[in-house]
DRENTI-469152 format. One line per 5 residues: number of its first residue (from 1); for each residue x, y, z of C-alpha. Coordinates in steps of 0.02 Angstrom, whole numbers, plus 50000, padded with zeros to 5 digits. Layout:
! DRENTI-469152
NUM) X/Y/Z  ...
! end
This chain:
! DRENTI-469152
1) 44384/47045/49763  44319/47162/49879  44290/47332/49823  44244/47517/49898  44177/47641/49783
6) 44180/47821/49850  44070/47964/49792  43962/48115/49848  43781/48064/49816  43701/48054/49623
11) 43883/48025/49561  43815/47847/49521  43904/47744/49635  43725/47624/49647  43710/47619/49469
16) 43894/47549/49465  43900/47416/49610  43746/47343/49522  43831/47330/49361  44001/47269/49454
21) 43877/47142/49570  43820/47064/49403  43988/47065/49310  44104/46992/49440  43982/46883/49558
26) 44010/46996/49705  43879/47062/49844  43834/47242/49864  43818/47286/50050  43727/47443/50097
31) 43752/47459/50295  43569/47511/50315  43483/47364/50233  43618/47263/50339  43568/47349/50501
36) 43390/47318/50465  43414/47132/50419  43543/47100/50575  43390/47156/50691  43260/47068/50600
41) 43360/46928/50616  43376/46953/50791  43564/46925/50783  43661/46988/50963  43735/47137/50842
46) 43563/47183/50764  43474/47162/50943  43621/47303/51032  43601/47396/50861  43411/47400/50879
51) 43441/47441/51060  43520/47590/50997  43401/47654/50843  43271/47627/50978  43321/47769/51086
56) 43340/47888/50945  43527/47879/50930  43656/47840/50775  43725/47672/50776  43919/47675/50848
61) 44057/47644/50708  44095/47479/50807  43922/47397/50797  43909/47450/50597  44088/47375/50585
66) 44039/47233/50674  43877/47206/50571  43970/47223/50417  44098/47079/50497  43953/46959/50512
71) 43902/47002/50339  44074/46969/50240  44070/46807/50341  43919/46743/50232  43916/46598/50112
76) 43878/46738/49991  44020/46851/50035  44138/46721/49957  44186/46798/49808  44217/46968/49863
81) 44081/47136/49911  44084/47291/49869  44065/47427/49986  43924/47590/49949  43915/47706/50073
86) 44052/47645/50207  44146/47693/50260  44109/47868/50304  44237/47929/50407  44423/47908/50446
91) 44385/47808/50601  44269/47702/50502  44390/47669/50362  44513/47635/50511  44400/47521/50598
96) 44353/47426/50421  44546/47397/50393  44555/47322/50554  44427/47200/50560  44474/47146/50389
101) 44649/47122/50425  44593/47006/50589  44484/46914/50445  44658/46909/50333  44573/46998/50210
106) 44607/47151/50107  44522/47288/50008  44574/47252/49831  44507/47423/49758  44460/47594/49817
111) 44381/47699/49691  44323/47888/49673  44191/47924/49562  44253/48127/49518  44108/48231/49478
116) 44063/48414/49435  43930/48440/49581  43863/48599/49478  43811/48433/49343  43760/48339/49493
121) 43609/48441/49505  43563/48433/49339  43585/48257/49350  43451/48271/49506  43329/48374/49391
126) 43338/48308/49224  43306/48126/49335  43144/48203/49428  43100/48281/49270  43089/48108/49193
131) 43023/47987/49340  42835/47965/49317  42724/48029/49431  42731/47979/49606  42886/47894/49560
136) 43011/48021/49598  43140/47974/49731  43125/48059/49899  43326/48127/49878  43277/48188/49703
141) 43281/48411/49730  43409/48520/49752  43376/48565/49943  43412/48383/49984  43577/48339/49868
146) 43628/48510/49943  43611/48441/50110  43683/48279/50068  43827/48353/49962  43877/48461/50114
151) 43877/48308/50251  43986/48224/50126  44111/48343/50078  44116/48359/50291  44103/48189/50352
156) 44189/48057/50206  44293/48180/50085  44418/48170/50204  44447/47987/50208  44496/48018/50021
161) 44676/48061/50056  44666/47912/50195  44679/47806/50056  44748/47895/49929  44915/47928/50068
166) 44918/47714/50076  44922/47714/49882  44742/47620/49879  44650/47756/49803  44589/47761/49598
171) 44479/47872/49514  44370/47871/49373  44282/48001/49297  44099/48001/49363  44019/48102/49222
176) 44074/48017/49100  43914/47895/49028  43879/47739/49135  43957/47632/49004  44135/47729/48992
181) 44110/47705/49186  44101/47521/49182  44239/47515/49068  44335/47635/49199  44283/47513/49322
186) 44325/47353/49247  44501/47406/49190  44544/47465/49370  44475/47300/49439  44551/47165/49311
191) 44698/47263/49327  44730/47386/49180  44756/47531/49299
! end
């Protein structure tokens, strides 16, 4: 089962794929921690990719793409990933669909967490508010989810109707509590929506 879940930051898409990793056996892929692990390992992706972050620039859609290819090809990979933060953009969703179709595999479930982004920043507060000292996230103020909530209703928003126009795209409600989430998430993925 291979899953995207799609989300402006804090709407608790993390929390989720941890819950969904644990539940259904499946691997959570973040595209940074798999850049950084494809050039520690030296592989001829990670090497062009470090080639890349070396000279200050972002990595190209096809060298994530093709980092991500390498990564669903793992032992681990066999019953299904989910996808957190890719893609991004249309091209990227294009580019995923592609490689996964040369694979002859498919995305079983694409899912938007909905939230109220006004509650999104309480979320951000009420979550610095209670972190212990020195333990707040870097991404916990305002300023930054501002920032963040701005690249994403720019950059990936728009690869909601992508998927939404191929019939592939669900929702849950995001601010609902983490449980009535899961429970979202579980009937969309064992088939009850």
């Amino acid at each position: 089962m291979n899953i995207i879940l799609l989300g402006p930051p804090g709407c608790g898409k993390g929390t989720q794929a941890e819950r969904l990793q644990d539940k259904y056996g499946l691997v959570q892929l973040s595209t940074g921690e798999m850049l950084r692990a494809a050039v520690a390992a030296g592989t001829e992706i990670g090497l062009k990719a470090k080639a890349i972050m070396d000279e200050g620039k972002l990595v190209p859609d096809e060298v994530v793409v093709g980092i991500i290819s390498d990564r669903v090809d793992q032992p681990d990979c066999k019953n299904g990933f989910i996808l957190d933060g890719f893609p991004r953009t249309v091209a990227q969703a294009e580019a995923l669909d592609r490689m996964l179709a040369d694979k002859g595999m498919e995305l079983h479930h694409v899912i938007e967490m909905v939230v109220d982004e006004d509650a999104l920043f309480a979320r951000i507060e009420k979550r610095a508010a209670e972190a212990a000292a020195g333990q707040v996230r870097a991404d916990d103020n305002a300023e930054t989810l501002r920032k963040r909530l701005d690249v994403y209703r720019e950059q990936t928003a728009p690869i909601l109707p992508y998927y939404r126009d191929r019939g592939r795209l669900k929702q849950v409600d995001g601010m609902a509590t983490i449980e009535e989430v899961g429970e979202a998430l579980k009937d969309i993925v064992e088939g009850g929506k």
